[in-house]
Residue frames relative to the residue before (quaternion, step in Angstrom):
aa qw qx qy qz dx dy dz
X 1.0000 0.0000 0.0000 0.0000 0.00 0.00 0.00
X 0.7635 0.3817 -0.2879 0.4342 3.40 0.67 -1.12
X 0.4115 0.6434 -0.4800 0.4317 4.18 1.56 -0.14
X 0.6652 0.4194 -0.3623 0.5003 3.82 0.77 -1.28
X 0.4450 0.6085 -0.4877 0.4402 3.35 0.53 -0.92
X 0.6991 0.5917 -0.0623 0.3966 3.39 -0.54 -1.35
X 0.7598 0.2994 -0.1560 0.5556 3.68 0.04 -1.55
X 0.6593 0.6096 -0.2494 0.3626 3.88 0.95 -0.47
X 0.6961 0.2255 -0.2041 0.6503 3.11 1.07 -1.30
X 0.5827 0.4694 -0.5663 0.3457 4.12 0.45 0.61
X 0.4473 0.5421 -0.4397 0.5591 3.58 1.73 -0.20
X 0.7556 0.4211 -0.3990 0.3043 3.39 -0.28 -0.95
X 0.6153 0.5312 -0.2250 0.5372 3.33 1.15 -1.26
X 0.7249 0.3457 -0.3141 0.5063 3.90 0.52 -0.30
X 0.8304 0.1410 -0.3683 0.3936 3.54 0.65 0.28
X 0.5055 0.5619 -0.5400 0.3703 3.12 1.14 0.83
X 0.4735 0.5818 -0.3727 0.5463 3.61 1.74 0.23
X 0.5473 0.5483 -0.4134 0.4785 3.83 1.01 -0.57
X 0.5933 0.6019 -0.2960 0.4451 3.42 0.99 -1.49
X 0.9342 0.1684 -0.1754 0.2611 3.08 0.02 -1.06
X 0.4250 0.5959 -0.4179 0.5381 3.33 1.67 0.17
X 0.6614 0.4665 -0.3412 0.4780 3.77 0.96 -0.04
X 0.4779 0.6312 -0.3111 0.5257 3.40 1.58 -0.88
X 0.6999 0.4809 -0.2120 0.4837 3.89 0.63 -1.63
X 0.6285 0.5427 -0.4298 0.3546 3.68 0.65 -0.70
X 0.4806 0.8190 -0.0718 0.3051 2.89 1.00 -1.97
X 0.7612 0.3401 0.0309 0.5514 2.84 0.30 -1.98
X 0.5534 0.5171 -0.3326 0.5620 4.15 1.07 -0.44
X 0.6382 0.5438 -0.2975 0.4565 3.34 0.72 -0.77
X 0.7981 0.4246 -0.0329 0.4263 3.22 0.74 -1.47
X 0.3115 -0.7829 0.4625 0.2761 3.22 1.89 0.47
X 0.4622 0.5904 -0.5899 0.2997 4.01 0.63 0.65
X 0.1189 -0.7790 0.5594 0.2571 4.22 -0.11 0.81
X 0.3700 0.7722 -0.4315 0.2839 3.38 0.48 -0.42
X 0.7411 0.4832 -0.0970 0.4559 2.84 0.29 -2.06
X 0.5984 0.6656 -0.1146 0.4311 3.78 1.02 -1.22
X 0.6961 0.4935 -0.1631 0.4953 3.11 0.93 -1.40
X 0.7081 0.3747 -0.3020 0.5167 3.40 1.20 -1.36
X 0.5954 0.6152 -0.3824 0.3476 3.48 0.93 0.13
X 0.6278 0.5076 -0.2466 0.5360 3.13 0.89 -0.37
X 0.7900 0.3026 -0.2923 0.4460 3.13 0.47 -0.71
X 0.2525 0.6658 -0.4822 0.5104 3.80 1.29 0.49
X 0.7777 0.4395 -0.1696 0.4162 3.17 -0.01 -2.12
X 0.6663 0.4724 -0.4017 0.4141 3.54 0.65 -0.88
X 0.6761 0.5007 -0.3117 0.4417 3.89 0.68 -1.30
X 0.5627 0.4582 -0.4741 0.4986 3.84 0.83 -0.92
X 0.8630 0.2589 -0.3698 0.2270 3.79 -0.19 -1.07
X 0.2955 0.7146 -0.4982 0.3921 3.44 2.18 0.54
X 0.7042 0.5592 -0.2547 0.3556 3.53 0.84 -1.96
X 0.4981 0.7771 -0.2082 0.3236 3.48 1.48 -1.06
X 0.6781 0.5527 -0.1442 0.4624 2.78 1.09 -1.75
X 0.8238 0.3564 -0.1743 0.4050 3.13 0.27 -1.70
X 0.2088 0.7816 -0.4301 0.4006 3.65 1.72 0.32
X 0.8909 0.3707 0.0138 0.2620 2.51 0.17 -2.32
X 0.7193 0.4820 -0.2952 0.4040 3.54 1.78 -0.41
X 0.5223 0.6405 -0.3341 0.4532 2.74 2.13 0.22
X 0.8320 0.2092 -0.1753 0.4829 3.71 1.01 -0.66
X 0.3907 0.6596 -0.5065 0.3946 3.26 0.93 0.64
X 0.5300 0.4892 -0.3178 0.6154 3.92 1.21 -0.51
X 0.6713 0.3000 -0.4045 0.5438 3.91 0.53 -0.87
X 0.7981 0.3985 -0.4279 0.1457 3.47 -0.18 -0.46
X 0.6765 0.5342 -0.2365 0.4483 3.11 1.70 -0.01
X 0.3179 0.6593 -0.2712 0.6251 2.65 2.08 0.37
X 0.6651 0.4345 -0.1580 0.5865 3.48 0.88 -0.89
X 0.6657 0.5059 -0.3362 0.4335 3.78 0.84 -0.25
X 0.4038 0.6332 -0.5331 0.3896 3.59 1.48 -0.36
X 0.5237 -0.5331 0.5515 0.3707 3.88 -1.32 0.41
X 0.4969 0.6313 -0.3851 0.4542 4.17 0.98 -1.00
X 0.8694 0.2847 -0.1136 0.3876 3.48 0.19 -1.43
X 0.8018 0.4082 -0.3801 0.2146 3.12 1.40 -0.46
X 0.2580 0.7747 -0.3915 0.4243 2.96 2.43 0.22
X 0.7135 0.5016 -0.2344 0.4294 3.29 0.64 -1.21
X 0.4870 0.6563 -0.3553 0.4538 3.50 1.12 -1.22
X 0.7279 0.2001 -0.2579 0.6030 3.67 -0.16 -1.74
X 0.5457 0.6069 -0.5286 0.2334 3.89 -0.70 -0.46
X 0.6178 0.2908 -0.1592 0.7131 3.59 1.21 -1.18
X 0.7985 0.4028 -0.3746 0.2445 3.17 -0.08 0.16
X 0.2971 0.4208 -0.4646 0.7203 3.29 2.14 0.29
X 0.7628 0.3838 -0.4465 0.2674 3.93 -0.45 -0.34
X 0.6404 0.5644 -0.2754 0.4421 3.00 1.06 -0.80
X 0.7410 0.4325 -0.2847 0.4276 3.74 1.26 -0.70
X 0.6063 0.6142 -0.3394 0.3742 3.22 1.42 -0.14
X 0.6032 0.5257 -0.3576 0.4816 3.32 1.57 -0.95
X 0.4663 0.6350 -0.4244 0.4464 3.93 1.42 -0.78
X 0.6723 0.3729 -0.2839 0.5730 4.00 0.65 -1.00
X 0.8109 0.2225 -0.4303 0.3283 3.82 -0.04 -0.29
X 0.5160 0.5545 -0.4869 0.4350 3.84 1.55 0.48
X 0.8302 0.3469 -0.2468 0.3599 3.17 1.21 -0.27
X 0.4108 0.5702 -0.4242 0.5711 3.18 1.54 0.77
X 0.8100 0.2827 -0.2927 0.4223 3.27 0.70 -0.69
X 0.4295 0.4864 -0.5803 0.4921 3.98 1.26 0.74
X 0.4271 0.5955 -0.4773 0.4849 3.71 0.96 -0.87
X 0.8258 0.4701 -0.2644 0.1647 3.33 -0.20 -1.07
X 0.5182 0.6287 -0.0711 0.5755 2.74 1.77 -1.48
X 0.6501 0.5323 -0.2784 0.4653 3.78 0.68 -0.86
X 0.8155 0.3666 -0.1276 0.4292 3.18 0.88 -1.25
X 0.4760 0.5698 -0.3936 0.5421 3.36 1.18 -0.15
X 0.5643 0.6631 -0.3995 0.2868 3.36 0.85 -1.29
X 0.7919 0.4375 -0.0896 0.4164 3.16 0.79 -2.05
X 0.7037 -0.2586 0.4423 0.4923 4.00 1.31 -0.51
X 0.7982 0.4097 -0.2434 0.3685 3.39 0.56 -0.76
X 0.0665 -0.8139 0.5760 -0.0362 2.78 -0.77 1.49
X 0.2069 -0.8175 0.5252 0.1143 3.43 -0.76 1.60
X 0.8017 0.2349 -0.1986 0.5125 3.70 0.90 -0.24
């Protein structure tokens, strides 16, 4: 749980750096510094936020490597995906009833 965790906010954080390293070209091109300036200093705080990301869930994730927690980890997390299939079987259901259809 806490890997996706992780693999998400480094997506989000890597393409809001694409963004804005395109934004800075752009804006070089366009001889507008302003714009630039606020770019950089974006880029600089994201790879601040990054950091302090990373000294935060590196301890959970190795935390999360203990066999105790990670038993526990996947356990709720088969429980947690199963209730996810009977909320969505049972909007499925609901939906389809809505319209007339009756599957059972």
């Amino acid at each position: 749980m806490m890997q996706e965790i992780v693999n998400l906010l480094s997506g989000i954080i890597s393409l809001a750096c694409v963004a804005l390293v395109f934004l800075a070209v752009s804006s070089a091109v366009n001889k507008s510094m302003h714009t630039l300036t606020v770019c950089i200093v974006a880029l600089v705080l994201l790879g601040i936020v990054f950091k302090l990301c990373h000294l935060i869930l590196t301890p959970l994730l190795a935390v999360g490597n203990i066999s105790i927690v990670s038993g526990i980890n996947k356990l709720l997390g088969a429980v947690m995906g199963a209730a996810e299939g009977c909320l969505l079987a049972y909007i499925l259901y609901k939906v389809l009833s809505h319209f007339g259809i009756y599957v059972l």
